[in-house]
N, C-alpha and C positions, 0 to 999 in steps of 0.2 A: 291758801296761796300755793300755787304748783309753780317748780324749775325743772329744767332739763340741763344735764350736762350737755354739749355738743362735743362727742369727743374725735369729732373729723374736723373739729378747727383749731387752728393753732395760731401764734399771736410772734407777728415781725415787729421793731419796733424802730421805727427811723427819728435821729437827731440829728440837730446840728444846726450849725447856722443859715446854712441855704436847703434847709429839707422843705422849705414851702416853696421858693420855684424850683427847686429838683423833681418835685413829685409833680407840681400844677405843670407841667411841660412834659409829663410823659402821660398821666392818666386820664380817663373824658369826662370826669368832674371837678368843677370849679371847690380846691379847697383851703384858697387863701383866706376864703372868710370865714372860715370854721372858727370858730369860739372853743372853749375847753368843754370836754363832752361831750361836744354835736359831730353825728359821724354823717360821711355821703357813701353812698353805694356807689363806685368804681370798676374802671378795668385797668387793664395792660394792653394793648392789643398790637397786634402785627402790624407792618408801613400798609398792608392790605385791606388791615382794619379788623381783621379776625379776631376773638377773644382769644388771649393765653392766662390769663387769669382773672376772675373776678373778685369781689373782697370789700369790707368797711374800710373806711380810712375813719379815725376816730380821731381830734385834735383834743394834746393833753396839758397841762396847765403850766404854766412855766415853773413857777415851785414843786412841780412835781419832774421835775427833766423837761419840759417841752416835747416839742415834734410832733408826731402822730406814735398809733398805733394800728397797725394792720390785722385785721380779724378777714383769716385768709382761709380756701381748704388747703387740710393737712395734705392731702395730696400733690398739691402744684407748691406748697411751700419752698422747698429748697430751690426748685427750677426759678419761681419768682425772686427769690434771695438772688441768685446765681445773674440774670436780665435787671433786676436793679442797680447791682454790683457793677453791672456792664456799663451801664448808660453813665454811671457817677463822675467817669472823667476828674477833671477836678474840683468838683465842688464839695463846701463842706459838710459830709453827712455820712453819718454813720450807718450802715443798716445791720440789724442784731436779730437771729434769731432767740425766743423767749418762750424755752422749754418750761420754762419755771412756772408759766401763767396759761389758764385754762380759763376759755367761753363758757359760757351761760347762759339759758334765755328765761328771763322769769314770761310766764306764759299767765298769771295775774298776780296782778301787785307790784310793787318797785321795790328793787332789790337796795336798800338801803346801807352806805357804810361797808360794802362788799369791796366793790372792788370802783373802776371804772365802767361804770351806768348807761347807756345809750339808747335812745329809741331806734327801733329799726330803720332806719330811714326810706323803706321801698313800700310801705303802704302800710294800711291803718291796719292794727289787728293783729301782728306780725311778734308783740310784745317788745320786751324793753329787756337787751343783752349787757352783760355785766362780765370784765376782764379780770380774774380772781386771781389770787395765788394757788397751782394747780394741788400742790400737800394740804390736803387736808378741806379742797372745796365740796366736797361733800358735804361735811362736820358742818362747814359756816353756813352753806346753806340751809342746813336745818336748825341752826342755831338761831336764823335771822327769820323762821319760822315758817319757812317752806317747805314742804310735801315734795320729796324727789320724782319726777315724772321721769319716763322711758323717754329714749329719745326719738321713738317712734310716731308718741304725744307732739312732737314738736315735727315732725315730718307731715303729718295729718295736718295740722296748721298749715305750713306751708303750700300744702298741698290746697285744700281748701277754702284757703286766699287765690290759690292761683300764681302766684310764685316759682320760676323756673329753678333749679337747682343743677348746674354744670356736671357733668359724666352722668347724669340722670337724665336727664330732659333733654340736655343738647351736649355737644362734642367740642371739647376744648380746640382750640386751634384751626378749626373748619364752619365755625359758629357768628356771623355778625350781631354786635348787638342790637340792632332791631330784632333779629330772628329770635335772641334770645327776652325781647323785649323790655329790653336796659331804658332805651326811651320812652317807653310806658313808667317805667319803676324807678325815673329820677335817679339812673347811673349817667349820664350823658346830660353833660350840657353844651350846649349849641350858643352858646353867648360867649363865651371863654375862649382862651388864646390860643395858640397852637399845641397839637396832645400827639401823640404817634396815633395813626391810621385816621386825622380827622376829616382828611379828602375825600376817603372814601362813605365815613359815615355820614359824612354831610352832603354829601350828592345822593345817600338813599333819602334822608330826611327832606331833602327839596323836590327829590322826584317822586318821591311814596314807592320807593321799588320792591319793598319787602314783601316781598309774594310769600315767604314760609317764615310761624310765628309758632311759639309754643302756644297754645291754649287751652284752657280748664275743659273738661269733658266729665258726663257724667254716664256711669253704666250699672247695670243690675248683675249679681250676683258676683262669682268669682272678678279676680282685676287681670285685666289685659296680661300678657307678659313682659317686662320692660323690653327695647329694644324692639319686640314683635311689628312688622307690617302695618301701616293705619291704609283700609283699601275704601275708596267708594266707587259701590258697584265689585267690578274687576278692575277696578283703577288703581295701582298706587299711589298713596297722596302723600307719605312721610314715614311717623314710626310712632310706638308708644312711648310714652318717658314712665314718670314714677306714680302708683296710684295705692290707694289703701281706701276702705271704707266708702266704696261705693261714687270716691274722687278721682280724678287721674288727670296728667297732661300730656298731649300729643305735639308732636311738633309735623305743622302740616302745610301742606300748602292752602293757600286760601282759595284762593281765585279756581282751581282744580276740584274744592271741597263746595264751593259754591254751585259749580256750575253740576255736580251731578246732582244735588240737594235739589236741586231746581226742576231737574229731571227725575225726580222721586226715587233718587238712590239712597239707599244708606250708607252710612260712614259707621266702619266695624274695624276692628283689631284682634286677629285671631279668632274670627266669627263673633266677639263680642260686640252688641248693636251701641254704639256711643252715641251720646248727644252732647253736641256744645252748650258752654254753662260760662256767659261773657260774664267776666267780675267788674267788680264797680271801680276801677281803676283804668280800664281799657279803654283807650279812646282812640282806635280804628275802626272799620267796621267787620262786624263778624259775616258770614257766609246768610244772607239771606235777611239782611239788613239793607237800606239804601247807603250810598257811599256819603 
């Protein structure tokens, strides 16, 4: 059995007695019916609908304090701390951050008696992350008989699911999520109440307007350079995001990426020739597919 520390995630933890509609009225998944242990892939996003943060929301058992716990990146943490704080008004909930606890992802096996357990929620394959005490999670996870893996191991995963990852793939704050493809990955529900920016996500999903998505690419040799140009032909059509191992994902335009494909162009990034590589989660259509 292999784990990976994640140590670019850190862990918010909200109580209280109105932390289930405090949160189900600001983020775009449904997480009143969360059970203990079951987490939803979530956002935060602008009255525009822009992504400012994404994150697990994990719901925890009431003998253990209740609420949730937020498996957020360490990056946007405090700023999320800070926009939570804001919206609280007067309702009753606490939000904390919890330096004391450190992510996990067991990548096979189930990490048992660790800590708080969770299947990824955004697609199959993705393995099963676990919320530890951060002293000493090394020790237990080799105690509970797992192989420490690089967190690199666990990036390559991602990657090769197909999996967007925020300041990699796409740009906090300037990013919708379809573009970052949340409604492919069960962050966004569309049956649920009102969430901050649902106007606008719900008029892409009734009009299909998401013209730019991240998607899986595949290429030979060296990897693109993140951020680098994605061109087809002499077209601009997006940028590279994060690749390792012959994987990568771009964030592109489609309809742009279609129509020179069609015209026998290639799609390259920094001269490197790319090929799309739809995952079995995807259900738009890719460049050269009927709609």
């Amino acid at each position: 059995m292999r784990a990976a520390l994640l140590t670019n995630r850190v862990v918010l933890r909200i109580t209280g007695a109105d932390a289930v509609r405090f949160l189900n009225g600001l983020v775009t998944s449904e997480v009143a019916a969360l059970v203990p242990g079951e987490a939803r892939f979530a956002a935060l996003l602008t009255p525009q609908g822009k992504i400012i943060a994404d994150f697990m929301l994990v719901a925890v058992a009431g003998d253990e304090g209740g609420g949730f716990v937020i498996d957020a990146p360490r990056a946007l943490a405090d700023d999320l701390q800070k926009r939570l704080a804001f919206y609280r008004l007067r309702a009753k909930v606490d939000i904390a951050a919890r330096p004391d606890l450190a992510v996990a992802v067991a990548l096979e096996g189930a990490p048992d008696d660790l800590g708080l357990a969770y299947d990824d929620p955004r697609a199959a394959g993705l393995g099963t992350r676990v919320v530890l005490p951060a002293e000493g999670a090394e020790a237990a996870l080799a105690a509970a008989g797992f192989a420490l893996a690089p967190e690199e191991e666990w990036q390559a995963r991602r990657i090769g699911q197909g999996v967007p990852e925020g300041g990699k793939d796409f740009t906090y704050g300037d990013t919708f999520p379809h573009e970052a493809d949340m409604d492919q990955l069960a962050g966004v529900d569309f049956q649920k109440g009102c969430f901050i920016g649902q106007e606008v996500v719900s008029r892409m999903q009734h009009r299909g307007t998401a013209r730019n998505r991240v998607v899986p690419v595949a290429y030979e040799g060296p990897a693109p350079l993140p951020g680098i140009e994605a061109r087809v032909g002499e077209r601009a059509v997006g940028f590279m995001g994060s690749a390792i191992g012959g994987r990568g994902l771009a964030m592109l335009r489609l309809d742009r990426v279609a129509e020179g494909m069609a015209g026998g162009e290639t799609l390259s990034a920094g001269g490197v020739p790319l090929t799309l590589a739809k995952p079995a989660w995807a259900n738009f259509p890719f460049p050269g597919e009927a709609a």
